[in-house]
N, C-alpha and C positions, 0 to 999 in steps of 0.2 A: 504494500500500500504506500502512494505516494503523497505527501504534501505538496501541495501549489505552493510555490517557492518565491520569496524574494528576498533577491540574492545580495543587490547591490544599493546602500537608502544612506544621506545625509544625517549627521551626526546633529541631535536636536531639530528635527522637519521631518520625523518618520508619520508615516501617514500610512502607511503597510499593515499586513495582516497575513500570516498563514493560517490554511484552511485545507480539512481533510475531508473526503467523500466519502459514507461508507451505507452498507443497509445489512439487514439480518434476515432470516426468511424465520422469525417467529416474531410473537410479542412485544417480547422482553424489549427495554431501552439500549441504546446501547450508550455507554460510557464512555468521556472523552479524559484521560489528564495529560497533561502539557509538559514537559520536561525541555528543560537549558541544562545544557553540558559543555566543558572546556573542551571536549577532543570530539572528533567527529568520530561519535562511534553511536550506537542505539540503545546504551546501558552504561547503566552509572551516573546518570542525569540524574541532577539536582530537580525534585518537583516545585514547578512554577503553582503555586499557592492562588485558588478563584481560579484558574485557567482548567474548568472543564467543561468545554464545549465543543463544538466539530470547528469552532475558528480561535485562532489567538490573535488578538490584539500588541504589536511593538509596541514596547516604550517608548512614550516620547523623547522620554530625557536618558537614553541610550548613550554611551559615551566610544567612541572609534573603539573598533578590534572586530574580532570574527566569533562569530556567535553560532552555535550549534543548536537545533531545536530536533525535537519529534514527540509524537503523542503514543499514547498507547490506549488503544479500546479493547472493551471489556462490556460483555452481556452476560445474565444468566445462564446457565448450561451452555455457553460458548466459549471456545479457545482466544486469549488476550491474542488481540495483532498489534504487533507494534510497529510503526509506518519508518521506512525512512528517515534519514536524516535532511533535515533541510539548515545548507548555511546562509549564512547572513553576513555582509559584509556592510561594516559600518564604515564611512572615510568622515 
């Protein structure tokens, strides 16, 4: 599963958003949470705290470096998928 990416956004004028697609074939909701990590990798991420939904909202006040994100979803009697990573370049 991929994140809609964006990749490259001005340090203080971020106006961006990642967003993941997803559906289940039951009921149940499916669960969104949002993780930031130093390394591009899908584990070991720091949980972004309120960041559970299928979109995450950038910081405004973001400060230059590279940023790692991905989500991981989760429904009742279903297997967690954890999407990609998506980078983020702040200048």
């Amino acid at each position: 599963m991929k994140i809609s990416p964006l990749t490259d956004v001005m340090a203080g004028s971020i106006s961006g958003s990642l967003s993941v697609v997803a559906s289940i074939n039951t009921s149940n909701p499916i669960t969104y949470q949002w993780y930031e990590n130093t390394i591009d990798s899908a584990s070991g991420g720091t949980v972004i705290n309120g960041e559970s939904s299928a979109s995450f909202d950038i910081q405004t006040d973001i400060i230059a470096g590279t940023y790692y994100y991905y989500c991981v979803l989760s429904s009742t009697g279903a297997t967690d998928v954890t999407t990609t990573v998506a980078t983020v370049n702040v200048s």
